[in-house]
N, C-alpha and C positions, 0 to 999 in steps of 0.2 A: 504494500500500500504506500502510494507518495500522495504528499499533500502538492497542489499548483504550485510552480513557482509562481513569488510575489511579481506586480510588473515591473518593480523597481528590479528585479532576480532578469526578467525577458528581457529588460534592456541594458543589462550590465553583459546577458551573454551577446548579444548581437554586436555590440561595440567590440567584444573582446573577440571575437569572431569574423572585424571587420567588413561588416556590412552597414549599410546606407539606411537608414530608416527615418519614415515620415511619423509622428503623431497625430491621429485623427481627434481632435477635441471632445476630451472627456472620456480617451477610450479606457482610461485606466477604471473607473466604476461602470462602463457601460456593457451592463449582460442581463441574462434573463435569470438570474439567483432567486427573483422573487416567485418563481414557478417551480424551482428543484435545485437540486444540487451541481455544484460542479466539485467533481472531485468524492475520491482518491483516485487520482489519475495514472493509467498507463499507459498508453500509445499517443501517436501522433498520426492526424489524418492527414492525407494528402487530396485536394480538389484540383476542379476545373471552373470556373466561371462558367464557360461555355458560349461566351463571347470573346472574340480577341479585339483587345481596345489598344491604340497607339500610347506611349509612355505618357503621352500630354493628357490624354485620358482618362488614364489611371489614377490618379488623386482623386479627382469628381467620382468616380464610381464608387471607391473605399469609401468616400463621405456623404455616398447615394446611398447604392441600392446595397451593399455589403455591412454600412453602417444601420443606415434605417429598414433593411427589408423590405419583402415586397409584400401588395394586399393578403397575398395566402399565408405569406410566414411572415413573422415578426424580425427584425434586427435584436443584434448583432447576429450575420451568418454567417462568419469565422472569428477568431483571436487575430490572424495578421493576413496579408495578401502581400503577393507577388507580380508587381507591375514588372512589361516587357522589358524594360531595361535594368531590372534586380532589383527596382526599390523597393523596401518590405514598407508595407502603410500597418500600423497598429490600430486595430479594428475595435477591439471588445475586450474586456480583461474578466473570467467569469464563466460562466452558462452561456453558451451561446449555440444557435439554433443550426449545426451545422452538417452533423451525424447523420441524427433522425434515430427511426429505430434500425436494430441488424441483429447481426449473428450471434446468439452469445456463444458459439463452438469459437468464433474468430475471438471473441475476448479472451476466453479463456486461451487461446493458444497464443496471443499476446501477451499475456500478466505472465505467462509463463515459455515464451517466449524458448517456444517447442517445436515451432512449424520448422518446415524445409522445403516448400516451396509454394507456389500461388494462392493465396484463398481462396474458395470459390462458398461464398454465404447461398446458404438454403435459405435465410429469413431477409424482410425486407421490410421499409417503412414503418408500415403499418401494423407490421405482422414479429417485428425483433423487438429485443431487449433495447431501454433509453441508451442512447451514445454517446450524448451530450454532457453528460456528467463525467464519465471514463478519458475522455479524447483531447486533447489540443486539436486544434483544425485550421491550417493553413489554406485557402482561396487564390489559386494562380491562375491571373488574368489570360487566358487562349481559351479559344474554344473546345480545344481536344481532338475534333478534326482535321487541325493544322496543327503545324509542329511546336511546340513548349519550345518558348526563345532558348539558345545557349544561357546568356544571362540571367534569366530564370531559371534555369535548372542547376546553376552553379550555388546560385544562391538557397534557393531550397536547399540543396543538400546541406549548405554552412547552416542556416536556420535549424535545418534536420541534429546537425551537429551541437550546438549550443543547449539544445534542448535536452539532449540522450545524453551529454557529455554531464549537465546538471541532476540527473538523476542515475548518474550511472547506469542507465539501459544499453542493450544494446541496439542494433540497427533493424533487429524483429520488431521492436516496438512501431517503427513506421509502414504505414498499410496504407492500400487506397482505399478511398470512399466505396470502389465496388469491390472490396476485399470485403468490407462490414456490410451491405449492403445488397441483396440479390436486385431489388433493383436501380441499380447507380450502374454506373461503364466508366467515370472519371479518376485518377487524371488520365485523361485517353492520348493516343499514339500515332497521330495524322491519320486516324478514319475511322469513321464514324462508328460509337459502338465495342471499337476494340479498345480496351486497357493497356495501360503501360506494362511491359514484361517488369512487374516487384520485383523479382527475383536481380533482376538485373540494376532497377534503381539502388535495393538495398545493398547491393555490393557495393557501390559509389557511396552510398552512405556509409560502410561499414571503413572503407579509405579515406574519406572526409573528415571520419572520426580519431580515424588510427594517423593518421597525419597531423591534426590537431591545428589549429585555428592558426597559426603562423604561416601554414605553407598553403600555395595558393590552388585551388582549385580549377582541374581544368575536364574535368570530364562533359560529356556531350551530351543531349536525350539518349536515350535508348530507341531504337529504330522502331 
């Protein structure tokens, strides 16, 4: 069992991790606590937006539709995002709307951190265990049917790294959204539908980690 780190904790590793990051106003109390719990936390989620927005973009949408939500769900729907050109914008600090429900076989093979290779969740939405309380969840601006920039994906994995490096996890703890999720596909791999090969992200992350926040980052999407 880990408690959150505090935001003051997310931004001491981002810094130390050298990454660029935006503050969205007020993200540090802005979540949905007053409906459930966040936490004891173990994994990290990985998203799509599902739109790819130009860098210039990117700040309006974190402090749109990422910060406030849209009519069917409520804001904050992640902790931090991934603009095209690396910038992380800090979204929500807390509960936030980003899970949904899923598998609890995938939890359980994250807390314990057993798997060895793709997940593939039987439950979905509607029909899994809350997620929102277990998960960090990061939002990276593409639509998933076009390729996840270099620069985002470099940075995710430093993000990936700060995180798991603070709770001494390892790189099992990061899954996609349609790891937990039978119905999700993101963060998806330029066509529509098809998932990133995890297997191969988390090896980048497991090198991200083992390299440690000094040395620089150069790995590519996974095809």
């Amino acid at each position: 069992m880990a408690a959150p780190m505090t935001a003051d904790q997310l931004v001491a590793g981002l810094e130390e991790w050298g990454l660029t990051y935006t503050e969205v106003s007020h993200w540090r109390t802005h979540n949905r606590n007053s409906v459930g719990a966040w936490g004891p936390v173990h994994g990290f989620v990985w998203h799509h937006t599902g739109v790819t927005l130009s860098a210039a973009d990117g700040a309006a949408y974190a402090k749109g539709t990422l910060y406030n939500g849209r009519p069917d769900l409520p804001g904050p729907l992640c902790h931090l995002s991934v603009g095209l050109d690396g910038m992380v914008y800090l979204v929500g600090w807390g509960r936030t709307n980003h899970a949904g429900g899923g598998d609890p076989a995938t939890l359980a093979h994250v807390v314990a951190e057993d798997y060895t290779s793709q997940l593939h969740p039987l439950f979905g939405n509607k029909t899994g265990v809350d997620g929102n309380a277990p998960f960090y969840g990061m939002e990276i601006q593409y639509s998933g049917s076009q390729p996840m920039s270099p620069e985002q994906y470099r940075t995710a994995l430093r993000v990936s790294g700060g995180i798991l490096a603070h709770h001494g996890w390892t790189a099992r703890s990061v899954i996609a959204h349609a790891e937990w999720s039978k119905d999700k596909w993101d963060p998806g791999r330029a066509a529509p539908d098809k998932t990133m090969d995890m297997e191969a992200v988390r090896a980048d992350v497991a090198a991200t980690l083992a390299a440690g926040p000094t040395t620089p980052t150069t790995a590519t999407p996974p095809a």
